[in-house]
N, C-alpha and C positions, 0 to 999 in steps of 0.2 A: 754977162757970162755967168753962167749956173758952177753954184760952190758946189765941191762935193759933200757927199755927208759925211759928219764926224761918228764915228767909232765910238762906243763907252767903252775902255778897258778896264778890266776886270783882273787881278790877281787871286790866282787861285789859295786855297788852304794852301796848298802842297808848296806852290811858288812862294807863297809867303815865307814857308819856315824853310829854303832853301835861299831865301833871300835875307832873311836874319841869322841864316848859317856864315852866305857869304859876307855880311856885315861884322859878326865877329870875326872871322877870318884877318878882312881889313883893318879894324881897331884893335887887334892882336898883332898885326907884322907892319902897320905903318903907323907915320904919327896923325894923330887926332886929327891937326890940319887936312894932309892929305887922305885918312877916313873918311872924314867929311866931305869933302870937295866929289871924292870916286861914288862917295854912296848916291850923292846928290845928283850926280852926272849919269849914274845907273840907272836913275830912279827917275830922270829925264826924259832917257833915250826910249824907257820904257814906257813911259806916259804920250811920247808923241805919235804911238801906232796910234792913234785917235784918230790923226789928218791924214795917215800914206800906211793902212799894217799892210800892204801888198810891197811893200819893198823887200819884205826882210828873203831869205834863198829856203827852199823847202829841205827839211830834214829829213834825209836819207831813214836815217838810225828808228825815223818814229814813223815810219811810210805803215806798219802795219796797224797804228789807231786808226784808219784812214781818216784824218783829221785835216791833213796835210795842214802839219804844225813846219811852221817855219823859226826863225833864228835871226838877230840878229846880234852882233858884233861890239862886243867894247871892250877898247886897249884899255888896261889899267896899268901893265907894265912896259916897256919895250918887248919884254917874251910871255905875258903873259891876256889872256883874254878870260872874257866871259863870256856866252852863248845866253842869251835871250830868250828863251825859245819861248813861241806862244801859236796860238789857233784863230782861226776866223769863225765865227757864225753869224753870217751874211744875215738869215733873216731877223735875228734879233738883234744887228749893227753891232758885235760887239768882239772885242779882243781877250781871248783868255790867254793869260801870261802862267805860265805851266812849271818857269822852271828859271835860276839864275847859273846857268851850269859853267865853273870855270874849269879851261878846256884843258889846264894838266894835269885834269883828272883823268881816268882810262876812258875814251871814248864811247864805250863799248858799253857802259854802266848808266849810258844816257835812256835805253829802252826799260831797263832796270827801276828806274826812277818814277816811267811814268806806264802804269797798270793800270 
């Protein structure tokens, strides 16, 4: 049976400093332990679009980069989340990871984000 091919993912400038946004975030309102544990599980879920980035659900909000940048999903609280969002470019195999967006923020501020 033929593997599929891996993905490089890639985090962008942008993603990055929204990703050491939402890391202060967490080592400001949780303890250390749990910092750790969420950054590491973020930083995960993010690395494994490598095997499957066709899973995550297409973003509405960014339908106008026509990128079709997708999201995926991580509980960090019972009510809260973060949004994934990132892009395909099939012919160079690769994932660009765009943005760590935690969703109680205004929605709305997501196309904002990325110009």
């Amino acid at each position: 049976m033929e593997e599929k091919p891996e993905y490089i993912v890639d985090i962008t400038p942008e993603g990055e400093i929204y990703y050491f946004q939402l890391l202060e975030y967490l080592y400001n309102t949780h303890s250390l332990k749990n910092a750790d544990r969420k950054s590491e599980e973020i930083m995960e879920m993010a690395l494994s679009l490598a095997k499957n980035p066709y899973r995550g659900r297409i973003e509405e909000k960014l339908r106008f980069l026509k990128k079709e940048h997708r999201f995926l999903i991580y509980s960090y609280t019972t009510r809260k989340t973060i949004k994934i969002i990132y892009f395909i470019d099939e012919k160079l195999k690769k994932v660009y990871i765009t943005d760590f967006f935690p969703t109680e923020k205004d929605d709305a501020t997501i196309s904002g984000r990325h110009q």
